[in-house]
DRENDOGU-706656 format. One line per field, with one value per residue (C-alpha): residue number from 1; x, y, z. Coordinates in Angstrom, 1 decimal, always signed. Layout:
BEGIN
k = [NUM:...]
px = [X:...]
py = [Y:...]
pz = [Z:...]
% end
This chain:
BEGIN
k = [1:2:3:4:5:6:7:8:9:10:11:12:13:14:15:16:17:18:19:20:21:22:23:24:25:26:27:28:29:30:31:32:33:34:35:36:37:38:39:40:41:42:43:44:45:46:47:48:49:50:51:52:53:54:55:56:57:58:59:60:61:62:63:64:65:66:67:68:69:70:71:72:73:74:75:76:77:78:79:80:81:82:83:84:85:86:87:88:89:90:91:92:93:94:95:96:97:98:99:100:101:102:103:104:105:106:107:108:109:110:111:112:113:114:115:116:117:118:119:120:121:122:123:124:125:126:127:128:129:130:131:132:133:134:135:136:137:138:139:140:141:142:143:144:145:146:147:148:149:150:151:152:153:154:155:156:157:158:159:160:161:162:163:164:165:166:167:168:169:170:171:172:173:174:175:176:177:178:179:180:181:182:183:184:185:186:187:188:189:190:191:192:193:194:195:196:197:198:199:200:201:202:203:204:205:206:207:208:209:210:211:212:213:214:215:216:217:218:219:220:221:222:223:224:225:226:227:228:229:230:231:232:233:234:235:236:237:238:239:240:241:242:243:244:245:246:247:248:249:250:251:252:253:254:255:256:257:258:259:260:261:262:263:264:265:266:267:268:269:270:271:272:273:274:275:276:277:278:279:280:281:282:283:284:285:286:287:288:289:290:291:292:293:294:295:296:297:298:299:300:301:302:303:304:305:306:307:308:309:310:311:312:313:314:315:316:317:318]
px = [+13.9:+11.1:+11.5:+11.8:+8.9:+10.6:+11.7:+8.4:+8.1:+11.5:+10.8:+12.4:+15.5:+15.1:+16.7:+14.6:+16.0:+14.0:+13.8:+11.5:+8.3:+4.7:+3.8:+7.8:+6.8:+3.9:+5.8:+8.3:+5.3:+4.3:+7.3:+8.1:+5.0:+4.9:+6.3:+7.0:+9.8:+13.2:+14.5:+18.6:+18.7:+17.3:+19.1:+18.4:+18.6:+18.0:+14.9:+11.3:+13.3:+17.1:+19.4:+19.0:+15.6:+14.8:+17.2:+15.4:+11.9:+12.9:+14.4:+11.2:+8.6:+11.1:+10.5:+7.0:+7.0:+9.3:+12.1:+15.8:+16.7:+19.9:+19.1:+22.2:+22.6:+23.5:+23.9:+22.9:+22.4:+21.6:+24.3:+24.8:+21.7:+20.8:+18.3:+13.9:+12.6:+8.6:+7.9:+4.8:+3.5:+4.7:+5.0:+8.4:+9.3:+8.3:+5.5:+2.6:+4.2:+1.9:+4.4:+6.3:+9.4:+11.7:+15.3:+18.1:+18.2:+21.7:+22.0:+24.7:+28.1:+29.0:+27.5:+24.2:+26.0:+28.4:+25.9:+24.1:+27.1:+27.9:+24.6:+24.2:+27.7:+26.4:+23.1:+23.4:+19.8:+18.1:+17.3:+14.6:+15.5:+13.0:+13.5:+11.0:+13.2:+15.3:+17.7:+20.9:+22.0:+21.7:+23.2:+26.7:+26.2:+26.1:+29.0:+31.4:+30.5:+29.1:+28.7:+25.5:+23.7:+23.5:+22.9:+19.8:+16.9:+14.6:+14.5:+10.9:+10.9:+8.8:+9.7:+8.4:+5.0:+3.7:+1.3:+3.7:+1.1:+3.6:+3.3:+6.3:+5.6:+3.1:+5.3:+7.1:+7.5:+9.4:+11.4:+12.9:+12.7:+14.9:+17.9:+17.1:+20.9:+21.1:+17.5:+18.8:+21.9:+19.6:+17.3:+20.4:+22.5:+20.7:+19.1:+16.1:+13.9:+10.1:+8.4:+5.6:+4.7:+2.7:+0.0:-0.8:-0.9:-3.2:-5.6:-5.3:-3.9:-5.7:-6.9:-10.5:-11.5:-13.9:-10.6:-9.1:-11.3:-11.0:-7.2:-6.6:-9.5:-6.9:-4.5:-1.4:+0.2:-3.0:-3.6:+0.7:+0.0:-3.1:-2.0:+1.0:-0.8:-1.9:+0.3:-0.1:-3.9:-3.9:-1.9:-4.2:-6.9:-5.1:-2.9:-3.4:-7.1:-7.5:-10.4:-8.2:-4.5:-2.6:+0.4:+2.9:+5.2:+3.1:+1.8:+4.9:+6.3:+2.8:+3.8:+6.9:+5.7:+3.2:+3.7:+0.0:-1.1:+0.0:-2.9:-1.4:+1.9:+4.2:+8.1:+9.3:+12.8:+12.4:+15.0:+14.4:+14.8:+17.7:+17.9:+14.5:+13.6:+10.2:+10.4:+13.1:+12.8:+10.1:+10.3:+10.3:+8.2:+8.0:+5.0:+4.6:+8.2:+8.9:+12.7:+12.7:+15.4:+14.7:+12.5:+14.7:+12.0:+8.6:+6.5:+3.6:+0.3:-2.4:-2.6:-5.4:-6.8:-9.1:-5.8:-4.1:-6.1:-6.5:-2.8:-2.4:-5.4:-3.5:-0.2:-2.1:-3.1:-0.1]
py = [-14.6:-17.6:-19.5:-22.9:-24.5:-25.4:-22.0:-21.1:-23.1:-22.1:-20.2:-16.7:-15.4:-13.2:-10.7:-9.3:-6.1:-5.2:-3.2:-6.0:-4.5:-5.5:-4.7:-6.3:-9.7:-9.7:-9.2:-12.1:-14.2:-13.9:-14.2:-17.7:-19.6:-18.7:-21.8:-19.0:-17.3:-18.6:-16.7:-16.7:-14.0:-11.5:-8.5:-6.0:-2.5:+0.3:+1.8:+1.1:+0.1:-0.5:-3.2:-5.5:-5.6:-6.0:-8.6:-10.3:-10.0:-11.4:-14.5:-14.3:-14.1:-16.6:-19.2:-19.0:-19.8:-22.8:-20.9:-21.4:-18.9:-16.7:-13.8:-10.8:-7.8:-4.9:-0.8:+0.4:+3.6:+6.5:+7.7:+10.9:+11.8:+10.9:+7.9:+8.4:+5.2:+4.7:+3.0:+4.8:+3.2:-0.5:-0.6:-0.3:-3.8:-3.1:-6.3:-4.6:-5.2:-7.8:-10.0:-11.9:-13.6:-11.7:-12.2:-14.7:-15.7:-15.5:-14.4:-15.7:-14.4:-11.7:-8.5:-7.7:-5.7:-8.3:-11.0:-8.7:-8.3:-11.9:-12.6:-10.3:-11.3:-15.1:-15.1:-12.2:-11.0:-13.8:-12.0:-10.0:-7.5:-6.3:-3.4:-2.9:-0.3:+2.5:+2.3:+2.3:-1.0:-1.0:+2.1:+0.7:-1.9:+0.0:+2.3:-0.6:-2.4:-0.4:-3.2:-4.3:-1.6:-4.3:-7.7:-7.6:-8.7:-6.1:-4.1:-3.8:-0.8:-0.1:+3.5:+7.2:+8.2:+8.3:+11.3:+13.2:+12.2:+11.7:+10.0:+11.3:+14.7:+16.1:+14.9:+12.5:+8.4:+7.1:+4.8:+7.5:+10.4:+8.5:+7.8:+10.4:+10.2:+6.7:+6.8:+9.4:+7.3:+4.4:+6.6:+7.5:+4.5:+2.9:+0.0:-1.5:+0.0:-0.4:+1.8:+0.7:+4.2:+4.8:+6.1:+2.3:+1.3:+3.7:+3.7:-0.1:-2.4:-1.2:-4.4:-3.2:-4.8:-7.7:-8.4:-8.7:-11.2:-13.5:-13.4:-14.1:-17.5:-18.8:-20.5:-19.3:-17.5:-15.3:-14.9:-13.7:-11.2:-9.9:-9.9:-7.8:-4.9:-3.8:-0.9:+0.0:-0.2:+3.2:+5.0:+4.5:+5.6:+8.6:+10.0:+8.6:+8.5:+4.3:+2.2:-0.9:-0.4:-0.4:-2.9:-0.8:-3.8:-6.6:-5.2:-4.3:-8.0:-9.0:-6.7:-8.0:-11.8:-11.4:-7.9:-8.0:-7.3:-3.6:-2.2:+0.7:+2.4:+4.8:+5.3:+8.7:+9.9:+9.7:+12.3:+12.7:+15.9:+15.5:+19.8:+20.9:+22.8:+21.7:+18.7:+16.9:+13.2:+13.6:+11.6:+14.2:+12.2:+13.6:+12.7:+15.3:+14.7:+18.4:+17.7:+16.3:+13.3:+9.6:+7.8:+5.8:+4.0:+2.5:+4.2:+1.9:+3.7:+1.4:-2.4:-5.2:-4.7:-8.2:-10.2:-8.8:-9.7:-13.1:-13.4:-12.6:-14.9:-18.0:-17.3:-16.9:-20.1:-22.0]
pz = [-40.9:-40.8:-37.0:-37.0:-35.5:-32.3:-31.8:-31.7:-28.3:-26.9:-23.6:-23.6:-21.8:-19.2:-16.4:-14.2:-12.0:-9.3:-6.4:-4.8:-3.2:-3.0:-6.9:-8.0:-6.1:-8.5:-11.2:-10.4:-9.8:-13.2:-14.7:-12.6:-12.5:-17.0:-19.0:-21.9:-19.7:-18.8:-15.7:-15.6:-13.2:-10.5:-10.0:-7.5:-7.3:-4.3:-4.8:-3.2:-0.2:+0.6:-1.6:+1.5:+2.0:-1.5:-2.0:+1.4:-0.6:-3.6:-2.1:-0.2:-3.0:-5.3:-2.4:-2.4:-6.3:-5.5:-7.9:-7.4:-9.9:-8.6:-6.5:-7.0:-5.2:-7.1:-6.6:-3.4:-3.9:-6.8:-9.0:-7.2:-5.8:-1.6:-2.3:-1.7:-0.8:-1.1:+2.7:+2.6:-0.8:+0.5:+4.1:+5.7:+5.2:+1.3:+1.7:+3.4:+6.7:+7.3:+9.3:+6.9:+7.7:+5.6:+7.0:+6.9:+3.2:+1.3:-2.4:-4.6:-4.2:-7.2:-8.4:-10.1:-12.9:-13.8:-14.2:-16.4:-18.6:-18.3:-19.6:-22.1:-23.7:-23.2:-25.0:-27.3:-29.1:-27.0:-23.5:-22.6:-19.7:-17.7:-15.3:-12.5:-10.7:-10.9:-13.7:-11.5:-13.0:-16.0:-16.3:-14.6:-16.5:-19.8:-18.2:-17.5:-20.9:-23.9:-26.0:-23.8:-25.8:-29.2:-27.0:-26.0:-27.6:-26.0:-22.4:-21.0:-18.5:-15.8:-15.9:-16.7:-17.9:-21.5:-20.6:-18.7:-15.1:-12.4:-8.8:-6.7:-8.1:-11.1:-14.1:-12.7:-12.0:-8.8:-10.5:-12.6:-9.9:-8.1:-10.1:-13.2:-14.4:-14.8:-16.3:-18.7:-19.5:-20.2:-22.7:-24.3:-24.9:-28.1:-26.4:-27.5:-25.1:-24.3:-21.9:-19.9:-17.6:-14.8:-16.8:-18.3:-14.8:-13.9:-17.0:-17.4:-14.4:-11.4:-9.3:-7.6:-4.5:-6.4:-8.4:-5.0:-4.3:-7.4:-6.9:-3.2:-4.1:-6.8:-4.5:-1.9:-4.4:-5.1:-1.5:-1.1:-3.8:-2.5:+1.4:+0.5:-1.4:+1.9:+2.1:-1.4:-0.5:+1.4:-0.3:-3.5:-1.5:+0.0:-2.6:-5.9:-5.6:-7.1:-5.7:-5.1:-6.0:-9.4:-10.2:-12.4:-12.3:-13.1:-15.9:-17.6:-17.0:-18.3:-21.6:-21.4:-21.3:-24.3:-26.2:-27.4:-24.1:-25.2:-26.9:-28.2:-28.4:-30.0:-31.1:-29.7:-28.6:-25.2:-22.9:-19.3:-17.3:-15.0:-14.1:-14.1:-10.8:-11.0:-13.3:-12.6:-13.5:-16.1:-19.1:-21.7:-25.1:-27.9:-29.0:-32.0:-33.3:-32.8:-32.0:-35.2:-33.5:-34.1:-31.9:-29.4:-27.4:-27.9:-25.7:-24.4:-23.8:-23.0:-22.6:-22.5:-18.9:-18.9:-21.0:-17.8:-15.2:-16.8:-16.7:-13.1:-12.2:-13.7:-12.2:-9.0:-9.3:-10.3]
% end
């Protein structure tokens, strides 16, 4: 169906669900500084560091964008597994622990999950959903109210890896090692799902020190995003071997924002490994079609690296 020519200007719904760290604030920074997204909520999840301190860094990072979209806490903790948090990839305040006041703010009463049902039910086929975290929400969410599965217009995931490369172990991604059951129940439920892995971020959203540079000159909120990679910084250097650091989350919000930033991707059926002894939380992708199921998630495998960095350069100075 043709849009009217206003649509074409209409900003799009959007959830965010974040387990706010150095890399998610980046992410929300794009997100609320871009006159093509409408914000109606941010829900947080456990993951990069407890519910309470991410809920703390989003309020945080929201104020420094002058945004008084609703802040939610949601699941504290794994489905069933004893939680990993990633201190030692973002500091142990998750900010760079460079001294940041990050205490004392209040989110709105309710839970995370019900405002994404809420939401969903509200605006159906209008809301983006973009998950920077473990998928512990959303998979209450879809658990406690099926019908989410047909509602949203798409759901942008920072999760997994397209080429099977993982970061917490060798196949797979933190956000799905953590919480693989509710990942799997996510994969599973028939939602229109887009996967931004670690391997774009790797290949195509790694910010080197001159990049630094150019960002932290834009304004505060370039110098706020480069400050609080400082963390993240090190643990490039010493474990995933990056000059600079990468921004998984950013650059599947910047996907998410503007879906030609993704250069190239595929539809495969998409399982994750929630038993393997030495795989578990691997996003299994079938990239030959060998299972012979259909695809159930378009699988993002490279993006616009100098469309990205342009992106993060204008929110930085907004």
């Amino acid at each position: 169906m043709a849009l009217h020519p206003y649509e074409l200007h209409m900003a799009q719904k959007m959830i965010i669900d974040t387990d706010t760290a150095s890399d998610d604030a980046v992410a929300l920074v794009l997100a609320l500084t871009d006159a093509r997204v409408d914000v109606l909520a941010v829900t947080v999840v456990s993951g990069n560091v407890p519910l309470s301190m991410g809920v703390q860094n989003a309020l945080y990072t929201l104020e420094q964008c002058g945004s008084t979209v609703p802040v939610l806490a949601g699941a504290d903790r794994p489905l069933v597994r004893e939680h990993v948090f990633a201190h030692d990839v973002h500091g142990a305040d998750g900010m760079g622990d460079i001294g940041l006041p990050l205490t004392g703010r209040t989110p709105v009463e309710g839970h995370a999950v019900d405002r994404i049902i809420e939401l969903a039910r509200a605006h159906p086929g209008e809301i983006t959903l973009v998950t920077l975290g473990p998928l512990t929400n959303l998979a209450l969410a879809l658990r406690k109210a099926p019908d989410i599965a047909g509602l949203f217009a798409r759901v942008v995931m920072m999760a997994g890896t397209g080429d099977h490369t993982g970061n917490v172990t060798p196949t797979a991604e933190f956000n799905v090692y953590v919480d693989p059951e509710a990942a799997d129940i996510v994969f599973t439920s028939g939602l229109p799902l887009e996967m931004v892995g670690w391997d774009v971020s790797r290949n195509d959203a790694t910010i080197t020190p001159a990049d630094s540079v150019r960002l932290a000159a834009a304004g505060p909120l370039g110098e706020f995003c480069t400050r609080i990679q400082r963390q993240l910084v090190e643990f490039c250097r010493e474990v995933t071997h990056i000059d600079g650091f990468d921004l998984p989350d950013p650059v599947t919000m910047a996907v998410a924002i503007d879906p030609s930033i993704a250069l190239r991707g595929i539809d495969a059926y998409v399982r994750v490994e929630t038993a393997g002894t030495q795989t578990l939380g691997m996003t299994v992708v079938d990239h030959l079609g060998v299972t012979q199921k259909p695809p159930n998630t378009r699988v993002v495998l490279a993006a616009d690296r100098e469309r990205f960095v342009d992106m993060l350069l204008t929110a930085c100075a907004g």
